[in-house]
N, C-alpha and C positions, 0 to 999 in steps of 0.2 A: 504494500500500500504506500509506505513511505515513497520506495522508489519511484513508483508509476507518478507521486504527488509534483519530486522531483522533477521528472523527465517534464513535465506539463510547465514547470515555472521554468525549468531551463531551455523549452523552446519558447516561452516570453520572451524571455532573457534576450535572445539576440535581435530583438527590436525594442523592447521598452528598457530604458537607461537604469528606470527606479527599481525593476524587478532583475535587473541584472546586480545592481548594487546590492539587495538582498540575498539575491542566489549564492553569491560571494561570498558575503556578509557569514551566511549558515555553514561555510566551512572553513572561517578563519582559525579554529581553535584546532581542527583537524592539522590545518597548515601547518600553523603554531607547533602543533606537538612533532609532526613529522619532519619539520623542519630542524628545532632541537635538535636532533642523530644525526641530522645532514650536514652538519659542521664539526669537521675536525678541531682541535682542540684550539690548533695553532692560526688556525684560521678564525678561531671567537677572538681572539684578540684584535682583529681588523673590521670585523662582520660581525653583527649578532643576526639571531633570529628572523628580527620583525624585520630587519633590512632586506634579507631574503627574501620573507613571506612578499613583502611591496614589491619585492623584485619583479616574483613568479607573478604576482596578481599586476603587474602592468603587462607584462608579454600577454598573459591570459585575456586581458579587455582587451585587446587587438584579433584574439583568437578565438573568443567566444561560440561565436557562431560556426565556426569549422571545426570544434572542439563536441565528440560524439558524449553523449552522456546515457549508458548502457544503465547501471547503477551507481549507488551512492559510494559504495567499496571499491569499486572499480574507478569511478571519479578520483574518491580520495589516493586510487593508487598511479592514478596518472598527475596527481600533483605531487605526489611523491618520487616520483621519479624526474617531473621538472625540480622540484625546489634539489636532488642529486645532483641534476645537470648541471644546473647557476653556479650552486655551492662548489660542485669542481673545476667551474669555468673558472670561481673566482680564487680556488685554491692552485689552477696553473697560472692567473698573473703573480698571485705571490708565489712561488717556486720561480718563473721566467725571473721577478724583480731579482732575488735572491740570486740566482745566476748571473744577473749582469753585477750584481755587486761584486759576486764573486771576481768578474773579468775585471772590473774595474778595480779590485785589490792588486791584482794581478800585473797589474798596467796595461792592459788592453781594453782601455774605454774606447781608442778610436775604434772602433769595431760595436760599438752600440749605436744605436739608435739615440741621435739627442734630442728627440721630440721625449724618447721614453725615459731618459734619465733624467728630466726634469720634474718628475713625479715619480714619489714615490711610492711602495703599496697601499699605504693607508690612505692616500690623495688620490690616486685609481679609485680604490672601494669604495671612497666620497665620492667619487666623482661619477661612477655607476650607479652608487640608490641614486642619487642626484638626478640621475639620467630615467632611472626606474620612479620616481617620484615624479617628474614632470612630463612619464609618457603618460604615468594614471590618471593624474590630474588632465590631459588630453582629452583623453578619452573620455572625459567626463562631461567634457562640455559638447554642446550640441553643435552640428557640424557645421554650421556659419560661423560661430563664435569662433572652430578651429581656423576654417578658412581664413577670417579675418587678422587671426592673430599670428597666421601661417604668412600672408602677404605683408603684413607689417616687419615681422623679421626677416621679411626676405630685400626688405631696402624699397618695398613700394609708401610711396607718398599716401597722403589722404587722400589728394587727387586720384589717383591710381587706384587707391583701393575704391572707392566712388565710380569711379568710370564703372570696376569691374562687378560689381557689384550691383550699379544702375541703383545707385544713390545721390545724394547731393550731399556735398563733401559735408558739410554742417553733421549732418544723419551718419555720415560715414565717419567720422571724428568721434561722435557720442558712442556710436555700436558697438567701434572698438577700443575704447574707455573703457566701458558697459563690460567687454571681454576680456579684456587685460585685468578687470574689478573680479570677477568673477572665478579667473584662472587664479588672482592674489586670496582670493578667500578658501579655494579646494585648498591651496598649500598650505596656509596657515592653520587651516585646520588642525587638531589634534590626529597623531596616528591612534 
């Protein structure tokens, strides 16, 4: 019964925003838990938990709708096997960082990468929730507010975004205000 309840809001899900946020919502603590085992020791010291859990759960609002949902066991064991993947994605930058240090004890920095040497493991793993923090919040907003604030970072004017939009720049000023406000209030939110 649970499952079939399941399967019924997770094909909501991939069209209503609010019933996807709940569908989520109902298997954070699963996350949570499975997540915990998914981080080596050495790697809590860079990463915790919840950093992960927000990881997995912004790749997943991107994937929602191509993502099969058979049951609630079987869900929970395909987010266990992503929040694996993250977690060892993010334990081979630290091992990689760890090797270039190594090289660079060594005197063989010119042989690194100096985009990579300027960050170190802990500034990577910030800089990925960082990245996993601003796809969720993405995703959250409705697809004009993305658009808008997709064309604004991309170096278009007010003008431009109006043109493209088939607004009058005044309207196209406030909308993406309005979304820039909006995207500031998902982050601040409490995780």
């Amino acid at each position: 019964m649970r499952d079939a309840t399941l399967a019924e809001v997770h094909r909501a899900a991939r069209t209503e925003r609010a019933v996807a946020d709940e569908f989520v919502a109902y298997f954070l603590q699963d996350m949570l838990r499975v997540g915990s085992g998914a981080l080596r020791a050495g790697l809590r010291r860079y990463l915790d938990t919840g950093d992960l859990v927000q990881s997995v759960l912004g790749d997943l609002w991107s994937d929602l709708a191509g993502v099969e949902f058979e049951s609630r066991a079987r869900f929970v064991a395909l987010l266990g096997k992503r929040l694996a993947w993250k977690a060892g994605q993010h334990a081979r930058r630290l091992d990689s960082a760890r090797r270039r240090e190594d090289l660079r004890a060594d005197g063989n920095a010119a042989a690194l990468d100096p985009v990579a040497e300027s960050a170190g493991p802990a500034t990577r793993a910030e800089l990925d929730e960082e990245t996993g923090r601003l796809v969720l919040v993405l995703h959250r907003l409705s697809a004009r507010d993305r658009r808008l604030l997709h064309m604004r970072l991309a170096g278009a004017d007010t003008a431009e975004v109006a043109r493209r939009e088939g607004l009058t720049p005044e309207t196209a000023r406030k909308a993406t205000n309005r979304a820039l406000e909006r995207a500031r209030a998902l982050v601040r939110r409490p995780r």
